[in-house]
C-alpha positions in Angstrom: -1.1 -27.8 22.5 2.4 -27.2 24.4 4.7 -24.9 23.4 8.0 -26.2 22.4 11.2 -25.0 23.6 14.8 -26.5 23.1 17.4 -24.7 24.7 20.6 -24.7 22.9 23.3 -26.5 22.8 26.8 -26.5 21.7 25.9 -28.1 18.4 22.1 -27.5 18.3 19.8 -24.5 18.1 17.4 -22.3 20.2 14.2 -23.7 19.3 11.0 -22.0 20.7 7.8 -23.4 19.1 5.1 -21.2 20.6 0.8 -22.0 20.1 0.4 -18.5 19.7 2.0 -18.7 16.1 5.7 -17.5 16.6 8.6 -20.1 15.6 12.2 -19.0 16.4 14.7 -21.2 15.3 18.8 -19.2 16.4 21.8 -19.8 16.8 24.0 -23.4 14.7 22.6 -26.3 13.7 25.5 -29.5 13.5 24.0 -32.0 15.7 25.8 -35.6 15.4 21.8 -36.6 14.2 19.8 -34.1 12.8 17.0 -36.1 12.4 16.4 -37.3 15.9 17.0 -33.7 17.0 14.4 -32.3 14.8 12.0 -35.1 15.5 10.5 -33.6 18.2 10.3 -30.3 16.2 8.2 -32.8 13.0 5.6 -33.5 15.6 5.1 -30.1 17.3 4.1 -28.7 13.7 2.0 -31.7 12.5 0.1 -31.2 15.7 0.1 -27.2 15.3 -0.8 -28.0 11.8 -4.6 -29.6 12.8 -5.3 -26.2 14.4 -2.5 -23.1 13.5 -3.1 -19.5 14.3 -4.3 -17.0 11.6 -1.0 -16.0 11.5 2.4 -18.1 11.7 5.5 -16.2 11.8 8.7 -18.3 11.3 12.1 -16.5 12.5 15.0 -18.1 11.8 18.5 -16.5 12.8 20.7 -19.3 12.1 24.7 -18.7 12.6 25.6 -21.9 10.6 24.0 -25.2 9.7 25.5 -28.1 8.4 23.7 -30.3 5.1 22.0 -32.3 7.2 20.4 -29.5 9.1 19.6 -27.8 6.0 17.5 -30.8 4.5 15.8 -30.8 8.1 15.4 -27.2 7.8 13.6 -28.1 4.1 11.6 -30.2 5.9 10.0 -27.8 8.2 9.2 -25.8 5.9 7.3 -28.3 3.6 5.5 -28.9 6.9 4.1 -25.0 6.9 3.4 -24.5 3.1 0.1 -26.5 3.3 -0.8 -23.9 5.8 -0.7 -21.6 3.5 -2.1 -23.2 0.5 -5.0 -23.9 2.1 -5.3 -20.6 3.7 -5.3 -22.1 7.3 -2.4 -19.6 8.3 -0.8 -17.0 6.9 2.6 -18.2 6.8 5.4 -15.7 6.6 9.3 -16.8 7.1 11.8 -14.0 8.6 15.5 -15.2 7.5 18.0 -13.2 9.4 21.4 -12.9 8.8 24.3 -11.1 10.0 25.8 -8.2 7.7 29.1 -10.0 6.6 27.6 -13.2 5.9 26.6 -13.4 2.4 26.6 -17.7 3.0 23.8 -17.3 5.3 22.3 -14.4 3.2 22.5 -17.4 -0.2 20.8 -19.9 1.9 17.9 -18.1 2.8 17.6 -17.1 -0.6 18.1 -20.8 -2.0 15.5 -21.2 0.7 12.6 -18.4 -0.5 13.0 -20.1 -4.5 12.2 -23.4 -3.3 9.5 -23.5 -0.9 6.5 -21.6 -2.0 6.1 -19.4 1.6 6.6 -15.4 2.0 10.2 -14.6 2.7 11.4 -11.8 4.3 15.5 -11.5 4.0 16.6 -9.4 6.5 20.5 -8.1 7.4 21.0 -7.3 10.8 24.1 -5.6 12.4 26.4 -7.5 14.9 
């Protein structure tokens, strides 16, 4: 298994996908097709997801996203909860967001009551 990395783009995050168990997911998230940019993301974590780490740790330090990225978003982290469930990984989700953004602060926490992983909702300083 390959680590994944995605630089970013005007419109599209920092990805880096890494075996050893460490997702980073920064910066915005408007591509014209979220789907197709996060289809490359899909298979990286079904393939992590035959043989993940003891420990997964998920960082995400997202500026903005648009709806699309957010379902995508969803998506990825439906892919890690039956890590946890089954006690393959212990899955833990870092959402950070910047001090004067209570948006990104919501989000996260719409985030932590839907999926069924650890969050951690941390406020950084600029």
């Amino acid at each position: 298994m390959e680590q994944l990395t995605i630089e970013q783009g005007n419109k599209t995050p920092y990805i880096n996908f890494s075996e050893n168990g460490t997702l980073e997911l920064k910066g915005k998230s408007i591509p014209e097709n979220s789907i197709e940019f996060y289809r490359p993301v899909y298979a990286w974590l079904d393939e992590y997801a035959l043989n993940p780490k003891n420990k997964t740790s998920v960082l995400v330090q997202l500026e903005y996203f648009n709806t699309s990225s957010s379902k995508c978003l969803l998506d990825i982290f439906r892919k890690l909860e039956p890590l946890q469930k089954n006690s393959k990984s212990e899955v833990t989700i870092t959402w950070l967001y910047e001090e004067e953004d209570e948006d990104m602060m919501e989000a996260g926490e719409d985030y932590q009551t839907i999926v069924k992983l650890p969050f951690v909702i941390q406020k950084i300083s600029q």
